[in-house]
C-alpha positions in Angstrom: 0.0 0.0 0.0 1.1 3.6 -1.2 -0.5 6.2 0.7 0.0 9.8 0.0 -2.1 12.9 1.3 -2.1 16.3 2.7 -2.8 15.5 6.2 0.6 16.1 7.5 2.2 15.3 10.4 0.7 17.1 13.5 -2.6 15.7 14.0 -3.5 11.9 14.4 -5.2 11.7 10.9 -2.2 9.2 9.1 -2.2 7.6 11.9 -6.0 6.6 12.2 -5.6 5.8 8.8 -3.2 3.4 8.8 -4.9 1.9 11.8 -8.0 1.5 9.6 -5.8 -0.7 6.7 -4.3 -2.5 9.3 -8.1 -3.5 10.6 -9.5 -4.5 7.4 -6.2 -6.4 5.9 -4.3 -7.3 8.3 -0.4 -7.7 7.6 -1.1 -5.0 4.8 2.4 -3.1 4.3 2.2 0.7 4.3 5.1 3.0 2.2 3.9 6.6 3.1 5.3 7.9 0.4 4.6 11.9 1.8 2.3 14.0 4.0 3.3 17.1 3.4 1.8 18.2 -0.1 0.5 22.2 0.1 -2.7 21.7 2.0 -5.8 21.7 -0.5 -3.3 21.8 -3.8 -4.4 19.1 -5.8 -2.3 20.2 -8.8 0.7 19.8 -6.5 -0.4 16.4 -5.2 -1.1 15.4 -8.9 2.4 15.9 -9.5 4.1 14.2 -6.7 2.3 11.1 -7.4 2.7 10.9 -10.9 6.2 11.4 -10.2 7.0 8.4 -7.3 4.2 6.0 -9.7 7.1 4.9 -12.3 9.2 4.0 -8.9 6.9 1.7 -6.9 6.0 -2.2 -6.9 3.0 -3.8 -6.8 0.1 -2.9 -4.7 -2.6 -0.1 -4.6 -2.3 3.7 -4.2 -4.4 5.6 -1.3 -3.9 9.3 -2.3 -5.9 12.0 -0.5 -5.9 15.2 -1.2 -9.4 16.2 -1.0 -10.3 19.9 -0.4 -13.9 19.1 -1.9 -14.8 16.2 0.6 -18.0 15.9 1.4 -19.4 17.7 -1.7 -20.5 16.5 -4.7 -16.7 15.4 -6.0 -16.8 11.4 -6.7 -14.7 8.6 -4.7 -12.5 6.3 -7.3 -11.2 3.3 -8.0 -8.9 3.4 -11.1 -7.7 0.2 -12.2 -4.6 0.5 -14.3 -3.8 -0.5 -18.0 -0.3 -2.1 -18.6 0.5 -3.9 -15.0 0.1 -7.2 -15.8 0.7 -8.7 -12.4 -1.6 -10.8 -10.0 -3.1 -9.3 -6.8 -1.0 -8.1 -4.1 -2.0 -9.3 -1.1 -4.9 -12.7 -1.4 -5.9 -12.6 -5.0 -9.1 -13.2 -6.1 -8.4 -16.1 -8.7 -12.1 -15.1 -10.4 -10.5 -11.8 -11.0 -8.7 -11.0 -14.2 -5.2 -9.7 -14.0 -4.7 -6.1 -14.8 -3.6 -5.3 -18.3 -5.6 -8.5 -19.8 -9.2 -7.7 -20.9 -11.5 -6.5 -18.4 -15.5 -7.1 -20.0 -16.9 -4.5 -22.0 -13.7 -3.0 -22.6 -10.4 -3.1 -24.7 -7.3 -5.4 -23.4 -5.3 -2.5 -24.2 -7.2 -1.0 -21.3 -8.7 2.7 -21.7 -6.4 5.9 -22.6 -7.0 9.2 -19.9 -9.8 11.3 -21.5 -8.8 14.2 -23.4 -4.5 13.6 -22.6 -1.4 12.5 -24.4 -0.2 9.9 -22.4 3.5 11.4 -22.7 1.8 14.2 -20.4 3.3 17.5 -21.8 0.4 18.4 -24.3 -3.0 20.5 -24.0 -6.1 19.0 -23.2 -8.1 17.7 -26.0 -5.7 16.0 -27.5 -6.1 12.7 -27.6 -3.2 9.8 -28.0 -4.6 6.7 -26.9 -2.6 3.5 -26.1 1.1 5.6 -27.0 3.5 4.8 -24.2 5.2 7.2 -22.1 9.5 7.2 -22.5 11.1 5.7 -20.3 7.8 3.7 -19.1 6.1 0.3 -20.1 3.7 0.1 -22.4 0.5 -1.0 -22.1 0.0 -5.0 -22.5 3.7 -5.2 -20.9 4.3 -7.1 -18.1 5.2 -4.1 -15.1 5.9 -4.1 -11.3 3.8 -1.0 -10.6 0.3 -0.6 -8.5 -2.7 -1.9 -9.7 -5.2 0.3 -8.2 -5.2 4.4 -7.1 -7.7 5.0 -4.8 -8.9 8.7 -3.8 -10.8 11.5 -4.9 -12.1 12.5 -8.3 -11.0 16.2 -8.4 -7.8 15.5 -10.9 -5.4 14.4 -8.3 -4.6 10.4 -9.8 -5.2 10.9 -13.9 -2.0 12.0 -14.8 -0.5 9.1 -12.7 -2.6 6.7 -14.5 -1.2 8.3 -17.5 2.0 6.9 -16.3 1.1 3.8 -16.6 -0.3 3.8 -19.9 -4.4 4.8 -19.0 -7.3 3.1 -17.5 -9.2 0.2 -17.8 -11.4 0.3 -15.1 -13.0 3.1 -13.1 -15.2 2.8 -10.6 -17.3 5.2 -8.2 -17.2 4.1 -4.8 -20.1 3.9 -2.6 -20.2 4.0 0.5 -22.9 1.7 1.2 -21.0 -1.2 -1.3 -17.8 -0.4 0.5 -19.5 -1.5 4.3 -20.9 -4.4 2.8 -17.7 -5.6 1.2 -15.7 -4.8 4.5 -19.0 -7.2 6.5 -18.9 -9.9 3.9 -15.1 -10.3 4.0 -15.1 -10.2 7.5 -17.8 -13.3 7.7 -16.8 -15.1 4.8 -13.1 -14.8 6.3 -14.6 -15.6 9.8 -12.7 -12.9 11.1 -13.2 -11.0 14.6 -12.4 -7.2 14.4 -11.1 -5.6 17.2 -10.6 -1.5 18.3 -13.9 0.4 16.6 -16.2 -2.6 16.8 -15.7 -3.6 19.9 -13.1 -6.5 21.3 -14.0 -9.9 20.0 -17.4 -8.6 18.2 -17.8 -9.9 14.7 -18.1 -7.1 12.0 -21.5 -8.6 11.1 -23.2 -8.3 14.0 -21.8 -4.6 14.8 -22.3 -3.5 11.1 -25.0 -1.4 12.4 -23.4 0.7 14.8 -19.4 0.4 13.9 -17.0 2.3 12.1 -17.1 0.5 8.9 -21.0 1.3 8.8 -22.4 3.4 6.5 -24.3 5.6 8.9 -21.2 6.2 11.2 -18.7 7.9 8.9 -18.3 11.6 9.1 -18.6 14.0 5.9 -15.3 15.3 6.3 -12.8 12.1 6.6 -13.3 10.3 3.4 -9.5 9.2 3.7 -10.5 7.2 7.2 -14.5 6.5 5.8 -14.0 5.4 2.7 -11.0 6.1 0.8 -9.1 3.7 3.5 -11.5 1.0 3.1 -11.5 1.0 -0.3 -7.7 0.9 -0.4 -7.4 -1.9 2.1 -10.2 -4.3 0.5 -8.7 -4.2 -3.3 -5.2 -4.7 -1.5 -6.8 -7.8 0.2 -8.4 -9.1 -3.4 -11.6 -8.0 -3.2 -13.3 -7.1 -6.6 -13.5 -3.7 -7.5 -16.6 -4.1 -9.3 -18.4 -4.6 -6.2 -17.5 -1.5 -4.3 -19.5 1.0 -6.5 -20.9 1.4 -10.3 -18.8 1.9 -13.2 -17.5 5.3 -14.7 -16.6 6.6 -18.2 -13.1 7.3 -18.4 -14.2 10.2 -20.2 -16.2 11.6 -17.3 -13.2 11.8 -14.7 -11.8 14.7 -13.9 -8.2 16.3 -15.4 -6.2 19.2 -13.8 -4.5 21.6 -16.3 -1.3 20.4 -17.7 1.7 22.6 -17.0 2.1 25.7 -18.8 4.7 25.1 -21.4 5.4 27.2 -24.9 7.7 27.4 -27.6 8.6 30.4 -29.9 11.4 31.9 -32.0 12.1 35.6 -31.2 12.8 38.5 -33.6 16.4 38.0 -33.7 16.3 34.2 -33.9 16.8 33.6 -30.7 14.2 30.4 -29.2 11.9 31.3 -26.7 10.7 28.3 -24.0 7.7 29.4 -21.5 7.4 26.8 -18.4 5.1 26.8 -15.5 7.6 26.1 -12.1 5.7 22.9 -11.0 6.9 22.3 -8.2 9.7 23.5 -5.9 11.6 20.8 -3.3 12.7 21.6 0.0 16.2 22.3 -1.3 14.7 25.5 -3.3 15.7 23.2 -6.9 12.4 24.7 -9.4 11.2 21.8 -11.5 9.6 23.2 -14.3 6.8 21.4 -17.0 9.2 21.6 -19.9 11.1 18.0 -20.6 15.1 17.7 -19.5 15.7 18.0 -23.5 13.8 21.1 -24.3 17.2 23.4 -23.6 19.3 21.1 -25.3 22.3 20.1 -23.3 24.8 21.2 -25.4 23.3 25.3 -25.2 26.2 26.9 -22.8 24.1 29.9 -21.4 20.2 30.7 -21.0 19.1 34.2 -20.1 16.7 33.5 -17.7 13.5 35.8 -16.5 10.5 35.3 -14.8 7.2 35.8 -16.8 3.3 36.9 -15.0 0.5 34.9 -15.7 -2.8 36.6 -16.3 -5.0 34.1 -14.8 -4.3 31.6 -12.2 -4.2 27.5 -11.9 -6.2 28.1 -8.8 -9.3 28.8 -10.4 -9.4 25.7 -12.5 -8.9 23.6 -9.6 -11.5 25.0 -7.6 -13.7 23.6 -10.6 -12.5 20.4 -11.1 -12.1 20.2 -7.0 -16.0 20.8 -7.5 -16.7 17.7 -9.8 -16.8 18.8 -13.2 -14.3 17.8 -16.0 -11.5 20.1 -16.8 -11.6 21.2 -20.3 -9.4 22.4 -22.5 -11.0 25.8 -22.8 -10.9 26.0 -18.8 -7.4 24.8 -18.8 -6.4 28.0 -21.2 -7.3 30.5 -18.3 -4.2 29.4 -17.0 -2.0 29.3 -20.0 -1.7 33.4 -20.9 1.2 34.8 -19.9 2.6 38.7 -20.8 6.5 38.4 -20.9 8.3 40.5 -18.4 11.8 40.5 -20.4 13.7 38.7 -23.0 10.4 38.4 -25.5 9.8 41.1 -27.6 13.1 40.1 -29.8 16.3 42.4 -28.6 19.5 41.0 -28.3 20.5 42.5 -24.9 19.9 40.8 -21.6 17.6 43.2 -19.5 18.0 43.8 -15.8 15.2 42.0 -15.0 17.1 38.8 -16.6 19.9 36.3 -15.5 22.4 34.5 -17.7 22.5 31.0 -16.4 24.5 27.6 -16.9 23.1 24.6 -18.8 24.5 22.3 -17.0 24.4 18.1 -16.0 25.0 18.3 -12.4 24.8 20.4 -9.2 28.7 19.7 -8.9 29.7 21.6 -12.8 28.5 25.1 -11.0 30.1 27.4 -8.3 29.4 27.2 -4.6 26.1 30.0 -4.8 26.0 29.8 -9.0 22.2 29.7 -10.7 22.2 26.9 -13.2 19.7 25.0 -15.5 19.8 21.0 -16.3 17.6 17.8 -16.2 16.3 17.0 -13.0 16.5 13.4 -11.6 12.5 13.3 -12.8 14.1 14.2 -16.5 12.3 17.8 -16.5 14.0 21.2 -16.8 14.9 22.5 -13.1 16.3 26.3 -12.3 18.7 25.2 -9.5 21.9 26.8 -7.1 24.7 24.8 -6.2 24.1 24.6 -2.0 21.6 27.6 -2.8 17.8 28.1 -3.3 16.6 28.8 -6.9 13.0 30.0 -5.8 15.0 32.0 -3.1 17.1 33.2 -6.2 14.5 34.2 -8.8 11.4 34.9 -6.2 9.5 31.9 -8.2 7.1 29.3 -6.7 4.7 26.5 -7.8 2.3 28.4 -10.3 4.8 31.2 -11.8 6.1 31.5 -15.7 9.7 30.9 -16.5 11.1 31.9 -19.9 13.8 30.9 -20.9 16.0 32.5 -24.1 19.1 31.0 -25.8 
């Protein structure tokens, strides 16, 4: 099990959680991959799990970051395309193995509505079944999870992009869920301890315990339901059981990251990126690819650009339960260029001549440089320094980049 939220580390709420998985599959293993995403930023959780995905083993994904919970936003289930390995935990021999055909849709398994799987394009285009560099391709045999649990609001589409689309989705319900956590625990003839009770069987208690439907609270989905979820798929319970099916084309995208290419006046190429995320060592990843500044360019004047509308707004909507679009997505795509875009050959004072470089260790103690992260996207960085301290950049800003 993968879990992944905003909860952070303060209050009890990762801890009840885990408690939770524990209860309902016992023996489960738990890789908290981090806690500490921005509160509320989906966007920014969006990212951090589409970037650990390529990296982990088999097993199912509990990600919350949920600042619609409790509203209309749907709970999902997203069975990946392209894994091609049995159940972790007790599989369900009845159950077919991801990747192979699931009924009533392709083997290949189902592309991410509206994306290119590579994941640096607009929405609306569409580029079914193509794999992602560097990643498996669908109908291949892979180690990665089978299953991301969490909420609909964007936050685990471009992961499942990752691994090459969807070929299941389904909308939990919270009703199913209880059931399948009572019905497991009396087929199983297990005695559940803690919430029910000490050595009271989940049937009998169904009506008043935690896993029943009428005691879970409209604010903890990642304790409710989420957590249950997570922890019966992981224990081989069918997915199909735990809610009603949904079209991959009605789930819900975030905006791709700004990024925009352009020849200046005097012939000079122009490269807009949105800083997507910035790490605790002040290194800017932006959403431009590690080969979009080719390696071999010594020196990029770099300046920061001002968007005219924000991310923020976008998410709010999709947080909300509708389907980002790709004329929503473009509120967030204008930028008006500070410096270094309207085509003069002089570096303004607003701009900064920096290394393209492979490593931290080819720039000076304190030096600004640009290379390929170790995600293999464009990243502003300063040897033993902060680049957002450097520039005054943060998740969200423009970037432009001239060479």
């Amino acid at each position: 099990m993968f879990f992944l939220s905003d909860y952070g580390l303060v209050d009890e709420f990762v801890g009840v959680v885990h408690a939770v998985l524990h209860r309902l599959a016992p023996g489960v293993p738990v890789v908290d991959l981090t806690h500490q995403v921005p509160p509320y930023d989906v966007r920014a959780g969006a990212a951090t799990l589409a970037r650990a995905l390529p990296h982990l083993g088999p097993g199912v994904v509990l990600a919350v970051v949920d600042p619609g919970v409790g509203g209309p936003r749907r709970a999902v289930a997203l069975e990946l395309a392209g894994t091609g390995h049995p159940d972790p935990g007790h599989p369900d021999p009845g159950r077919p193995a991801s990747g192979l055909a699931v009924p009533g849709r392709p083997a290949s398994g189902l592309a991410v509505p509206g994306h290119p799987i590579s994941g640096h394009g607009r929405p609306g285009q569409a580029a079914p079944g193509h794999p992602v560099p560097g990643h498996t391709a669908p109908g291949h045999t892979a180690p990665g999870p089978r299953w991301l649990v969490g909420p609909d609001n964007g936050l685990l589409l471009p992961a499942a992009a990752q691994s090459g689309g969807i070929c299941q989705a389904v909308a939990l319900d919270r009703a199913a869920v209880n059931r399948a956590a009572v019905d497991r625990a009396v087929t199983a003839g297990s005695r559940v301890t803690g919430g029910l009770g000490t050595g009271e069987t989940a049937a009998g208690s169904a009506a008043t315990g935690q896993i029943a439907a009428g005691s879970a609270a409209a604010t903890f989905d990642g304790r409710d339901l989420f957590g249950p979820a997570a922890a019966l798929l992981w224990a081989g319970v069918d997915g199909g059981v735990l809610g009603d099916p949904v079209p991959a084309d009605e789930l819900v995208w975030v905006p791709d990251p700004v990024v925009e290419r352009g020849t200046l006046d005097d012939g000079r190429r122009l490269l807009r990126a949105e800083v997507v995320w910035v790490d605790r060592f002040g290194n800017a990843q932006l959403g431009a690819d590690g080969d979009a500044v080719p390696p071999s360019v010594p020196s990029v004047a770099v300046s920061v650009a001002v968007p005219t509308a924000s991310a923020a707004t976008v998410i709010a909507t999709a947080s909300a339960g509708t389907t980002a679009t790709a004329a929503t997505a473009s509120a967030a795509t204008t930028a008006t260029a500070v410096t270094a875009s309207a085509g003069t050959a002089a570096i303004g004072p607003d701009t900064v001549a920096v290394s393209r470089v492979r490593t931290f260790s080819d720039l000076g103690t304190g030096q600004p440089g640009l290379l390929s992260d170790g995600n293999g996207r464009l990243a502003l960085v300063v040897r033993e320094g902060s680049a957002a301290a450097r520039f005054g950049i943060a998740p969200g800003d423009l970037v432009e980049l001239v060479w």
